[in-house]
N, C-alpha and C positions, 0 to 999 in steps of 0.2 A: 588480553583485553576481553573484556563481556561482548558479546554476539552483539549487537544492533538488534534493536527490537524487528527489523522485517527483514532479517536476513533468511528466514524460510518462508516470506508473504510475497512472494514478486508483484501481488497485486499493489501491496503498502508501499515497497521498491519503487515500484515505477512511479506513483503519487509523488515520493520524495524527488526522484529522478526527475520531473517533471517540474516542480517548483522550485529545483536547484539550478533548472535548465533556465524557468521566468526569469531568477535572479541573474543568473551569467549574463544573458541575453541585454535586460536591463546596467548594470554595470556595464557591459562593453559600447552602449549609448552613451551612458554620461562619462566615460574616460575615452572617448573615440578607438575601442579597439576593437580590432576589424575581425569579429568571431562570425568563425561561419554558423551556418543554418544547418541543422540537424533534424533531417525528413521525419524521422522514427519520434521523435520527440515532439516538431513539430504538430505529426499527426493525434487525432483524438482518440486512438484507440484506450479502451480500458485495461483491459488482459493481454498485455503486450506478450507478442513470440521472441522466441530466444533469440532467433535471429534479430529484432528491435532492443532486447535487450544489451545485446553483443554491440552493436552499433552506438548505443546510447553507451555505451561502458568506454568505450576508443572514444568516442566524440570528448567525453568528462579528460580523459585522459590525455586528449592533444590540448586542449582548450585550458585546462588546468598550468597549463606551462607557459600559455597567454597574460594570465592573470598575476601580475605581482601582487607582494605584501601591501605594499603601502594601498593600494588603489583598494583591496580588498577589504581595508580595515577602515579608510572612509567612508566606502562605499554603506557598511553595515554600522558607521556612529552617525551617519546623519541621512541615508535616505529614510520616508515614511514608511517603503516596504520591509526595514529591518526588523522586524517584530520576534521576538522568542522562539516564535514558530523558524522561523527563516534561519536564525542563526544558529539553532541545533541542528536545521539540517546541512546546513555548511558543514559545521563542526563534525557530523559523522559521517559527512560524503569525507572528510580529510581522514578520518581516525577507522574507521573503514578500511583506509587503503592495504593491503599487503605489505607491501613497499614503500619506507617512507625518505623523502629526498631532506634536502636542507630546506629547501622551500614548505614541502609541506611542517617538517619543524616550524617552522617563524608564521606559519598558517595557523596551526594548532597553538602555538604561543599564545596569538593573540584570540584566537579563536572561544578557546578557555576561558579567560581573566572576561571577556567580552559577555561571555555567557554565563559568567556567575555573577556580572553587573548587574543584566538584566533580570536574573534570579532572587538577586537577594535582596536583606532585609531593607528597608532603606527607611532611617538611616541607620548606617551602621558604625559603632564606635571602629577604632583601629586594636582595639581591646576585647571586642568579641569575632575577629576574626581571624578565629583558629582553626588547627590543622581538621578537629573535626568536624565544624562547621561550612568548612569550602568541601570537604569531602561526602556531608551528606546534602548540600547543592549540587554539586555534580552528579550525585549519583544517577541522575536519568540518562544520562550521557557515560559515563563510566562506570555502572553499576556501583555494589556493595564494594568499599575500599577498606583496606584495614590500614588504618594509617601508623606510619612509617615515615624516619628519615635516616634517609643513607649519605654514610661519610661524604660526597662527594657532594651532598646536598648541604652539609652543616655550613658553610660560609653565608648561605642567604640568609640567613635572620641580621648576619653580622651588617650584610652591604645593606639590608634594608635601612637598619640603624641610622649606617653614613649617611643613604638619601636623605632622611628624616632630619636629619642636623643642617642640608643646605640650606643658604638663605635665597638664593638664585638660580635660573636657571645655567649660567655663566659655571656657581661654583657645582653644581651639577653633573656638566657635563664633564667639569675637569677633573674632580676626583675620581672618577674610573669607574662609581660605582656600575655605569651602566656595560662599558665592556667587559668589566670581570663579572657579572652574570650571564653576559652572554658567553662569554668563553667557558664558562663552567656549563653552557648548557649544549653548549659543542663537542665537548671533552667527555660527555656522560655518554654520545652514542645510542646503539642499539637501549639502553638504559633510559633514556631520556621519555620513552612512549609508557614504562612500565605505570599501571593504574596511580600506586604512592606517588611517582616523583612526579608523575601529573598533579597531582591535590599539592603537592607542598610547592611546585613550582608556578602553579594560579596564586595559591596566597602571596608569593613572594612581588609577583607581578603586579596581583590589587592594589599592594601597597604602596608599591613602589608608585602605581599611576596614579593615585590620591597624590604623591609626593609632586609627584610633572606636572598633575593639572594645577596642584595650591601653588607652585613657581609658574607654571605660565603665565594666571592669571596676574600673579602680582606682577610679574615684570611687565605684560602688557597695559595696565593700570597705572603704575610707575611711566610707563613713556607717555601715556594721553596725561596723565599728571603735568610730567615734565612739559609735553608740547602747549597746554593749556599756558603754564605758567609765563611761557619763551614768549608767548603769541601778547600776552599783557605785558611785558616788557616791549614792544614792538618790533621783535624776530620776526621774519618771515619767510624764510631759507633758511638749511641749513646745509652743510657740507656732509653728506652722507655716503661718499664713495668706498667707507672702507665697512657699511651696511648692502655696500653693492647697489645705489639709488644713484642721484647725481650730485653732483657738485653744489647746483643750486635747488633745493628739494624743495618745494612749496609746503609749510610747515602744515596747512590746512589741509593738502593731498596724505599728507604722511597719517594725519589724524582718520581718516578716510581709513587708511590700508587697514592700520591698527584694529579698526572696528570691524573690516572685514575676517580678518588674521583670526579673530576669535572666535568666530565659527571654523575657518579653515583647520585652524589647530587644535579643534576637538577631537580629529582624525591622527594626530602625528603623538608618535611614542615612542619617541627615539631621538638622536641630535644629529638631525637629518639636515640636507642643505635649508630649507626652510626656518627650522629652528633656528639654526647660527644666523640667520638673516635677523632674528627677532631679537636673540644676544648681542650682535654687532649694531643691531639700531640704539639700545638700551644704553651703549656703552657711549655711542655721538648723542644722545640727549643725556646723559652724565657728565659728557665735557660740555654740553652747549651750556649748560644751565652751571656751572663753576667758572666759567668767561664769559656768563654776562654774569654772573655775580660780581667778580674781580671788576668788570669794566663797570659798574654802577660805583665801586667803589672809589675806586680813578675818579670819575666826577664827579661826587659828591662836593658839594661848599666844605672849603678847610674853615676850621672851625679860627675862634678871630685872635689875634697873635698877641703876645706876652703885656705888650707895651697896654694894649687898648682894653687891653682886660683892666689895666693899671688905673687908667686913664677913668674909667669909667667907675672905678671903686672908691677914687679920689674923693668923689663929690664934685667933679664938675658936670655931670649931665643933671644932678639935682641943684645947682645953683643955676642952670639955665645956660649953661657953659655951650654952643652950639659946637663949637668945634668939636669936643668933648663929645657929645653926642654923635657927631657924624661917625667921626673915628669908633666911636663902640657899637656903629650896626653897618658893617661891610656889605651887607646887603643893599643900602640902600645906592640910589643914582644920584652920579656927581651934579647933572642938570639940572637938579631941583632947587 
């Protein structure tokens, strides 16, 4: 891995040390988690002692095991303090490390694909974003790469494909594409941090999330669709117990959530309990709106029977036949 630009500036270090610390700090506010206070960091020194620096280095290191993925990758798709700045220094307090866990992998994961969002062209076709292209975005963060892809990498182009072909999030999640990426990027090991399989594993990622956000949004659009349409047939509940809501769901509250959801799951990149929440609603406004179909159909006026068709071609409603006429509009009322 290339040096980090301030790995011989402890003055640059501690700067970075300091606004990784705003960030943690901030994060463990808006997700309630209960991180302590760190004196050394706390304090305004500029030219921090070793011993500040030791302290600050345990502090990142307990606090880091605080912090999961998920909260980490919201936190950086929708606070204002996300900025460029912020997210490379995430990225290289993680890739920095010595020692890397599972965690810091699914850190770096998104860490990456994140930082060369914010980097790159925009827009960008799905056609210009190749392996050299994400490699010379990276490069402030991974240095110069020579790019490479090792056998164990060759399936992502293929799973990318599959995502590409879904029409849902539904079919999505159940072709597999997303666990058999992940198990390939579990299965690479020590291999997985190496500079190549980093650039070919952000591309693999970009695309794939182009692939999640273009399904989320439609299925999200699809349900306020559907709920619009429920609400002008005069629905106003629906049975959504097996979306995990209630029995009787107020179809106007549901329209509510959906419109919240689409900020929420700016942050989600994965078929996390959330997501299935979103597939499983999709699926009860898919039956709701084919039964009230069928049930509009049930009621509809039968159309007027053999005889009165007969009746009525005759010429007796043109000779002023009234019977004749009653019988060829079933519509009308006998009291008249």
């Amino acid at each position: 891995m290339t040096p980090l630009p301030y790995a011989n500036d402890p003055i640059a270090e501690w700067r970075a040390a300091r606004l990784l610390y705003s960030l943690y700090r901030a994060l463990g506010q808006e997700f309630a988690i209960d991180l302590p206070a760190c004196d050394e960091l706390d304090a305004c020194e500029e030219v921090p002692s070793q011993e500040s620096r030791n302290a600050a280095a345990v502090w990142f290191e307990d606090v880091d095991q605080l912090i999961p993925v998920h909260h980490l990758r919201q936190f950086l798709q929708t606070s204002s303090l996300a900025n460029e700045e912020c997210v490379r220094t995430v990225l290289e307090h993680h890739l920095g490390k010595a020692d890397h866990g599972n965690s810091d992998r699914d850190k770096i994961d998104f860490l990456l694909v994140q930082f060369f969002s914010v980097c790159a062209a925009s827009p960008l076709e799905d056609d210009k974003v190749t392996l050299e292209y994400v490699a010379q975005v990276l490069e402030p963060v991974l240095g110069k790469v020579e790019v490479s892809v090792c056998e164990w990498q060759q399936p992502l182009d293929e799973l990318a494909q599959g995502a590409n072909a879904c029409r849902s999030l539904q079919e999505l999640f159940t072709c597999g594409v997303l666990d058999k990426g992940r198990k390939l990027k579990i299965s690479s090991g020590k291999d997985y941090f190496a500079p190549a399989a980093l650039v070919t594993i952000t591309r693999f990622n970009f695309l794939l999330r182009r692939v999640f956000f273009r399904l989320m949004h439609q299925d999200l659009n699809a349900i306020l669709d559907g709920l619009r349409e429920l609400e002008q047939r005069g629905v106003e509940s629906l049975d959504c117990r097996p979306a995990e809501f209630s029995a009787e769901e107020p179809v106007s509250r549901l329209r509510m959530i959906c419109q919240s959801w689409k900020v929420m799951f700016q942050a989600e990149y994965s078929s996390g309990q959330p997501l299935r929440l979103l597939v499983d609603l999709r699926a009860v406004i898919d039956a709701a709106l084919e039964d009230s179909a069928q049930n509009a159909a049930r009621q509809a006026p039968s159309s007027p029977a053999p005889l009165a068709k007969a009746a009525a071609a005759s010429g007796g409603a043109a000779t002023g036949d009234a019977s004749a006429t009653h019988e060829a509009d079933p519509g009308q009322d006998d009291n008249t």
